[in-house]
C-alpha positions as CSV (number, residue, x, y, z in Angstrom):
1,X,-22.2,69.2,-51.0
2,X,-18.7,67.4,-51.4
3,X,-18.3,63.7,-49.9
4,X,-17.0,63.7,-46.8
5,X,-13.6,61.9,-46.8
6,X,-14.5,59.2,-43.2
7,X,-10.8,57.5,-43.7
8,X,-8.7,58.9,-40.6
9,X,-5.4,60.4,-41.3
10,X,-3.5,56.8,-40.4
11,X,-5.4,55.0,-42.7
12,X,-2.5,55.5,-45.7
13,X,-2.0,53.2,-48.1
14,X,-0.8,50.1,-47.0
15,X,-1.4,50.2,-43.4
16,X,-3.8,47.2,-43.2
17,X,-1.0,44.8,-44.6
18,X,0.9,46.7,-41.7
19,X,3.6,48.6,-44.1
20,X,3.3,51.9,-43.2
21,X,5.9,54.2,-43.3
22,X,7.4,53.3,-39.9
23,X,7.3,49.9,-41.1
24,X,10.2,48.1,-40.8
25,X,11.7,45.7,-43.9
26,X,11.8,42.9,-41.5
27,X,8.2,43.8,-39.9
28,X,7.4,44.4,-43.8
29,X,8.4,41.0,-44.8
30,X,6.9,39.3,-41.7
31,X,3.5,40.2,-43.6
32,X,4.0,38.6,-46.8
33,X,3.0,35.3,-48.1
34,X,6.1,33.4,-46.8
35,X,5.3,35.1,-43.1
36,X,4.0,31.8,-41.5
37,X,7.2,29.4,-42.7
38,X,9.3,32.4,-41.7
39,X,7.7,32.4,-38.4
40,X,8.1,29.0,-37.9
41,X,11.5,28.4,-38.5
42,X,12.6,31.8,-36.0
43,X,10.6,29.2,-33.6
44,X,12.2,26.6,-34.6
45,X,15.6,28.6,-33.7
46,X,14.7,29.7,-30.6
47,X,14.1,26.5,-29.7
48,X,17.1,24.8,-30.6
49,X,19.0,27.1,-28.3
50,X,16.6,26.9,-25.3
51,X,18.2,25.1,-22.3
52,X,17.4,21.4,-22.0
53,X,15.3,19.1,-19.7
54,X,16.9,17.4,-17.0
55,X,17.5,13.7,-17.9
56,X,15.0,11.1,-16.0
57,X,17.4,9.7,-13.8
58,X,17.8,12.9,-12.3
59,X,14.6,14.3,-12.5
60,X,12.6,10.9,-10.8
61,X,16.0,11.0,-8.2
62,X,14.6,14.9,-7.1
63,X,10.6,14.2,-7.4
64,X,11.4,11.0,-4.9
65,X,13.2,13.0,-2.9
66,X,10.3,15.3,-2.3
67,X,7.7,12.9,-1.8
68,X,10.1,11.7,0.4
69,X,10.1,14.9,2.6
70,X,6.4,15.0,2.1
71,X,5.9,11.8,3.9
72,X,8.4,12.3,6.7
73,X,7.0,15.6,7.6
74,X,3.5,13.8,8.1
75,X,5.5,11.0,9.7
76,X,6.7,14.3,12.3
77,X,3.3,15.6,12.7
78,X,1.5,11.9,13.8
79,X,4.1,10.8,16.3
80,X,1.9,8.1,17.7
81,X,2.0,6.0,14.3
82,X,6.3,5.6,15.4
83,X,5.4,5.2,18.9
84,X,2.8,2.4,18.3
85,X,5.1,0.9,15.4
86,X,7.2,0.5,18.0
87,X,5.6,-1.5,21.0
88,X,5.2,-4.8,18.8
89,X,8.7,-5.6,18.5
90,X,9.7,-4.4,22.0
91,X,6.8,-6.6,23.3
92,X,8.3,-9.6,21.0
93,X,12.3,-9.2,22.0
94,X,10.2,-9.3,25.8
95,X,7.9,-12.0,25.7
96,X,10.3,-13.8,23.9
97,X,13.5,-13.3,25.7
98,X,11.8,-14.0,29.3
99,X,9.0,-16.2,28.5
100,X,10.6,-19.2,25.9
101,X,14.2,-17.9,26.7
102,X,14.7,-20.6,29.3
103,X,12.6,-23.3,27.2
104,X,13.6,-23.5,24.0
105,X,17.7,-24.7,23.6
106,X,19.4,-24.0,20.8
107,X,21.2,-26.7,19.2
108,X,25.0,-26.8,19.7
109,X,24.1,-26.4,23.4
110,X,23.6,-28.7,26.4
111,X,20.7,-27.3,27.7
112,X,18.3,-24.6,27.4
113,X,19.9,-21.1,28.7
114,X,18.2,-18.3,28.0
115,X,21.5,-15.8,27.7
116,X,22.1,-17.8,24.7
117,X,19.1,-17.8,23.1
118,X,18.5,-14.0,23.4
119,X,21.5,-13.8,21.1
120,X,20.3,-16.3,18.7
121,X,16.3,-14.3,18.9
122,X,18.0,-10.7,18.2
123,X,18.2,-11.6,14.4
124,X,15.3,-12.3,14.0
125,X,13.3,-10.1,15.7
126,X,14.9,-7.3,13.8
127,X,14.1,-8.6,10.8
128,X,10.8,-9.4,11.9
129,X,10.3,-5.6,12.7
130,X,11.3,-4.7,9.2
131,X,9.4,-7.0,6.9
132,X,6.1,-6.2,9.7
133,X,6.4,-2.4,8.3
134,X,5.9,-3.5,5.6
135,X,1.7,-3.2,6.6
136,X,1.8,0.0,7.7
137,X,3.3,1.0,3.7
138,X,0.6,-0.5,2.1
139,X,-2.0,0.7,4.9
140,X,-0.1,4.5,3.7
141,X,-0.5,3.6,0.2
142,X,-4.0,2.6,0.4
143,X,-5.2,5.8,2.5
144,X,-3.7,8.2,-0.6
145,X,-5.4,6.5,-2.8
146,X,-8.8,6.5,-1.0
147,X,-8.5,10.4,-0.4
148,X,-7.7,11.0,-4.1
149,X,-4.0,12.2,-3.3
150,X,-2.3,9.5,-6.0
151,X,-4.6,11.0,-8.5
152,X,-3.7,14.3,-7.7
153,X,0.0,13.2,-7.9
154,X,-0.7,11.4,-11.3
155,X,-1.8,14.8,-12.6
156,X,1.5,16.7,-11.7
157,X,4.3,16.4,-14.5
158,X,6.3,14.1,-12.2
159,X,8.1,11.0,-13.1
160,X,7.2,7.8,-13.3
161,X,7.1,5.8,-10.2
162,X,8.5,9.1,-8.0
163,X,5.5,8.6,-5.5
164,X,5.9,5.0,-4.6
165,X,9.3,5.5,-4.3
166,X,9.8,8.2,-1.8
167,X,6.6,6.5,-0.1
168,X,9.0,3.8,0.2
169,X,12.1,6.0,0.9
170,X,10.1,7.3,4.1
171,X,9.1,4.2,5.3
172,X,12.8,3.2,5.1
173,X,14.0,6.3,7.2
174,X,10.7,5.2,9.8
175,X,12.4,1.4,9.9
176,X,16.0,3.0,10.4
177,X,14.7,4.5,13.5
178,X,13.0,1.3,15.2
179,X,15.6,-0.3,14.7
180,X,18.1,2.2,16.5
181,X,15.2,1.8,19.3
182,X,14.8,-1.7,19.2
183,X,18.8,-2.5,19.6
184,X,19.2,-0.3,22.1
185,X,16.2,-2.2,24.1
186,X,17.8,-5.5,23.0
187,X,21.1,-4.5,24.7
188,X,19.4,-3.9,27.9
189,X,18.1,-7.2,27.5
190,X,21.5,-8.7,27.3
191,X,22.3,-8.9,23.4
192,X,25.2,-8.4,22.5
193,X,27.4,-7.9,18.9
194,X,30.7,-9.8,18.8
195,X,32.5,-9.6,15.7
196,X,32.5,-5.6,16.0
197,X,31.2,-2.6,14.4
198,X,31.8,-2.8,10.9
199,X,29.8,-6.1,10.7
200,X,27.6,-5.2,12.9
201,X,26.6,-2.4,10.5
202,X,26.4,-4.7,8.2
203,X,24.3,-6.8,9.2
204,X,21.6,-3.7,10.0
205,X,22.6,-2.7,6.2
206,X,21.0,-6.3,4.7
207,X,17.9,-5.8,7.7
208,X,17.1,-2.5,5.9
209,X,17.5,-3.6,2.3
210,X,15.5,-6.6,3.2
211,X,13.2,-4.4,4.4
212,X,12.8,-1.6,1.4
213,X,12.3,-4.9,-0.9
214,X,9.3,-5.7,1.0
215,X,8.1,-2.8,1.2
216,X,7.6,-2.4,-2.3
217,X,5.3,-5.8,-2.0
218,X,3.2,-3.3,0.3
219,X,3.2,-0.4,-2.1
220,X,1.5,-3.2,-4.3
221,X,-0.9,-4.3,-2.2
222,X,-1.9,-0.8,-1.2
223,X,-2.7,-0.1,-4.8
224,X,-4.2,-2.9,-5.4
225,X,-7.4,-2.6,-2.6
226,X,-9.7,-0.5,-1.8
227,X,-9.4,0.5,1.6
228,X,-6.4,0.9,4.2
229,X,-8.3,-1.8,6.5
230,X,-8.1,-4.2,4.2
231,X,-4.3,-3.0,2.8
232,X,-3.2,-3.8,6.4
233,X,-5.5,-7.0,6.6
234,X,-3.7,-8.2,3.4
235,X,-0.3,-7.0,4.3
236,X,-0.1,-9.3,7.9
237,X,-1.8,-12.6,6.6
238,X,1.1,-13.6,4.1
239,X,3.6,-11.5,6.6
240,X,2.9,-14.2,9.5
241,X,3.1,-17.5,7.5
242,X,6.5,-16.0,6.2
243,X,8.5,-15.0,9.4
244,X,7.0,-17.9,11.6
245,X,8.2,-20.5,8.7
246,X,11.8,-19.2,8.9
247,X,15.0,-19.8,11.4
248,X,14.0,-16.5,13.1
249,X,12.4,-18.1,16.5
250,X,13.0,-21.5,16.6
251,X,16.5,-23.8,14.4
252,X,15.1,-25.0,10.8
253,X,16.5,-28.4,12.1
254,X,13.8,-28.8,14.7
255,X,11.5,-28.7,11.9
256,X,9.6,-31.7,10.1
257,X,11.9,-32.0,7.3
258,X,9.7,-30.6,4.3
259,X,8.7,-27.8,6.6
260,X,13.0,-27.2,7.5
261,X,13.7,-26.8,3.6
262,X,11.0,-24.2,3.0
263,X,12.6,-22.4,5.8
264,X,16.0,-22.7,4.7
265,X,15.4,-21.6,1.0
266,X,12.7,-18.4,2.5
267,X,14.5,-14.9,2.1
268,X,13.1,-14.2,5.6
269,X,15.9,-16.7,6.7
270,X,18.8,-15.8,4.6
271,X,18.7,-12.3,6.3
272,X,18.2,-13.5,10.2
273,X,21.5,-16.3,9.2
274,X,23.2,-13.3,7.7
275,X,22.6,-10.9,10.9
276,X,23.9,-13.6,13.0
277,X,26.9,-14.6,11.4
278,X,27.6,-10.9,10.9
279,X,26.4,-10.1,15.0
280,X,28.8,-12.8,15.8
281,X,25.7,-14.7,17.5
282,X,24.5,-18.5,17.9
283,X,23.6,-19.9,14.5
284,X,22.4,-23.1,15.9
285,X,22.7,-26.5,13.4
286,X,23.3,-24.7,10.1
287,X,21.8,-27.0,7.2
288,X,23.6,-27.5,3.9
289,X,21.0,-25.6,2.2
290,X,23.0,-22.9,-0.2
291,X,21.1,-20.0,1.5
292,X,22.4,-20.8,5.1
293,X,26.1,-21.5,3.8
294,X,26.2,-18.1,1.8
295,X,23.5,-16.0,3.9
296,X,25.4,-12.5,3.3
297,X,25.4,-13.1,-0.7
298,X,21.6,-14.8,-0.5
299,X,20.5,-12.2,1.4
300,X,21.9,-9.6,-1.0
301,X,20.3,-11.3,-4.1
302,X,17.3,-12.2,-2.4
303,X,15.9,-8.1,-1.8
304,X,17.5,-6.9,-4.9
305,X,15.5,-9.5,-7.3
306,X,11.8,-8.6,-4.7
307,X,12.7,-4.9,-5.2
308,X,13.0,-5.4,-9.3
309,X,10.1,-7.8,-9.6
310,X,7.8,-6.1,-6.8
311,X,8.8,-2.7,-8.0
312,X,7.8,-3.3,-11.5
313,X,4.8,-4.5,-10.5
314,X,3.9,-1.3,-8.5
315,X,5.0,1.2,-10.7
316,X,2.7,-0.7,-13.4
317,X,-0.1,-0.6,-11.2
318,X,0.3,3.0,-10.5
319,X,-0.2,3.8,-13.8
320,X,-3.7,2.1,-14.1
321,X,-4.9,2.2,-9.9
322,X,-8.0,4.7,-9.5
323,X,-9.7,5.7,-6.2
C-alpha cells in the first residue's frame, strides 16, 4: 500500500522560514539572519521621529495644577474646615481690638486710644492668619499620608514634588479667601488703608507670599509624623513662640532689649512692618534694625529663601516618607 503523503497542500517548500510564494522580498528578508539588527534599527527609526515628552518645567507646572484642583474640590465639599479656619482670626482682630485696644498705647502717641491701635493690630493679625494655616497644611499633609494617598501619588508617573506643591497651591487659594473675609471684618471694625489700592495690594501680595513660604515648613512637618494630631500639634507649638515674639501685637521697643532684637530680625516682623508701611498705618518706634528700615525688600527675601530651603527639604522627604 503506497505511503500516505500527511504534508497539507501549504506546506511547500520554504514555508516554515516564511518564504512562500506570496512572500514578499522585504517579509523574505525580514527572516534571514540579519532580521533582528534589521528589526532594531526600523525601531530605532520609528523612534526618532515619534513626538517628544513635554519638558519638566511644564509637565510638574500641569501635575501641580491638578493636585491643585484635587484639593480645592475637597476644600468645596468640607466647607466647615473654611468656616472654622476662619473664626480664630475674627475672634483675634475682636478680642484684640475691644479688649487691649484701649490699654495698650502705641508709641508716637500720648495716650492709649484704641482707633489707633486697631490700625497698628490689622498687620499683624493678617499675617498671623496666614503663617497659623500653616497647621492645617501639615494636618492635610499628614492625613494623605496616613490613608496611603502620597503612596498612591508616588506610584503615578508624575513629577517630582507636583503633590506638595499644588497641596501648597490650594492652601494658598484657602488663605486668599480669609483674608478677603478677614479685611472686610477688619473694616467694620474701623481699619482702614491710607496710602491707596495699589499698596494696599501690596501689602496682601507679601501676606500671601509669606504665607506659601510657611507653608512649605508644614508640608515638612506633615511628612515628617505619623499622624495629623500630632502634624497639627507640631505645626502650632513653634507657630506661637514666632508670631507672639514679633511687632505684630505689641512695639519691639517695649520689649527687654535682647527679646526687641530677636523680634526685629524675625521674618514674622518684616512682613507686619511691611503691611503697615504699605496700609499706610501706625508703625510705632521703628528700630534701626535693617529689617524694620527695608521691611518690603526683607520681607521679599525673607519667604523666598523659607520657600527654597523648606521646599527642598520637603520635596526630599517626599521621596523617602512612607505611611
Amino acid at each position: 500500500m503506497a505511503a500516505v503523503n500527511e504534508s497539507t497542500p501549504d506546506a511547500t517548500p520554504g514555508t516554515g522560514s516564511g518564504a512562500g510564494p506570496d512572500a514578499t522580498p522585504e517579509a523574505t528578508a525580514g527572516s534571514g539572519p540579519g532580521a533582528a539588527a534589521d528589526g532594531r534599527a526600523g525601531r530605532a527609526g520609528r523612534a526618532a521621529v515619534a513626538p517628544r515628552a513635554r519638558g519638566g518645567l511644564l509637565r510638574s507646572a500641569r501635575d501641580s495644577l491638578v493636585v491643585a484642583q484635587r484639593n480645592l474640590i475637597r476644600m468645596a465639599r468640607i466647607p466647615e474646615v473654611v468656616v472654622f479656619g476662619l473664626v480664630q482670626p475674627i475672634m483675634f482682630v475682636v478680642l484684640f481690638s475691644y479688649v487691649f485696644g484701649g490699654a495698650i498705647m502705641v508709641p508716637g502717641q500720648n495716650s492709649a486710644d484704641a482707633d489707633v491701635y486697631r490700625e497698628f493690630l490689622m498687620a499683624g493679625i493678617f499675617a498671623q492668619t496666614v503663617t497659623f494655616a500653616t497647621a492645617g497644611a501639615g494636618a492635610g499633609i499628614a492625613d494623605d499620608m496616613h490613608k496611603g494617598l502620597i503612596d498612591r501619588f508616588r506610584s503615578l508617573p508624575m513629577a517630582r514634588g507636583a503633590v506638595l506643591t499644588g497641596r501648597t497651591l490650594a492652601d494658598l487659594v484657602q488663605t486668599a479667601l480669609t483674608l478677603v473675609v478677614l479685611a472686610i471684618v477688619a473694616v467694620i471694625v474701623g481699619w482702614r488703608i491710607h496710602d491707596g489700592v495699589p499698596k494696599a495690594l501690596a501689602a496682601f501680595g507679601l501676606l500671601l507670599l509669606l504665607g506659601y513660604a510657611f507653608s512649605w515648613i508644614g508640608a515638612l512637618i506633615g511628612l515628617s509624623v505619623r499622624t495629623p494630631e500630632a502634624a497639627t500639634s507640631g505645626g502650632l507649638i513653634w507657630l506661637f513662640p514666632l508670631t507672639f515674639l514679633s511687632n505684630a501685637f505689641v512695639p519691639s521697643s517695649k520689649m527687654p532689649a535682647f527679646l526687641g532684637h530677636i523680634a526685629d530680625w524675625n521674618p514674622f516682623s518684616a512682613t507686619v512692618q511691611a503691611g503697615r508701611e504699605l496700609f499706610g498705618n501706625p508703625q510705632g518706634l521703628v528700630s534701626d534694625a535693617w529689617p524694620m528700615q527695608h521691611p518690603v525688600l526683607a520681607s521679599v527675601l525673607w519667604s523666598t529663601l523659607i520657600i527654597l530651603v523648606f521646599r527642598t527639604l520637603a520635596v526630599r522627604k517626599y521621596r523617602s516618607a512612607t505611611a
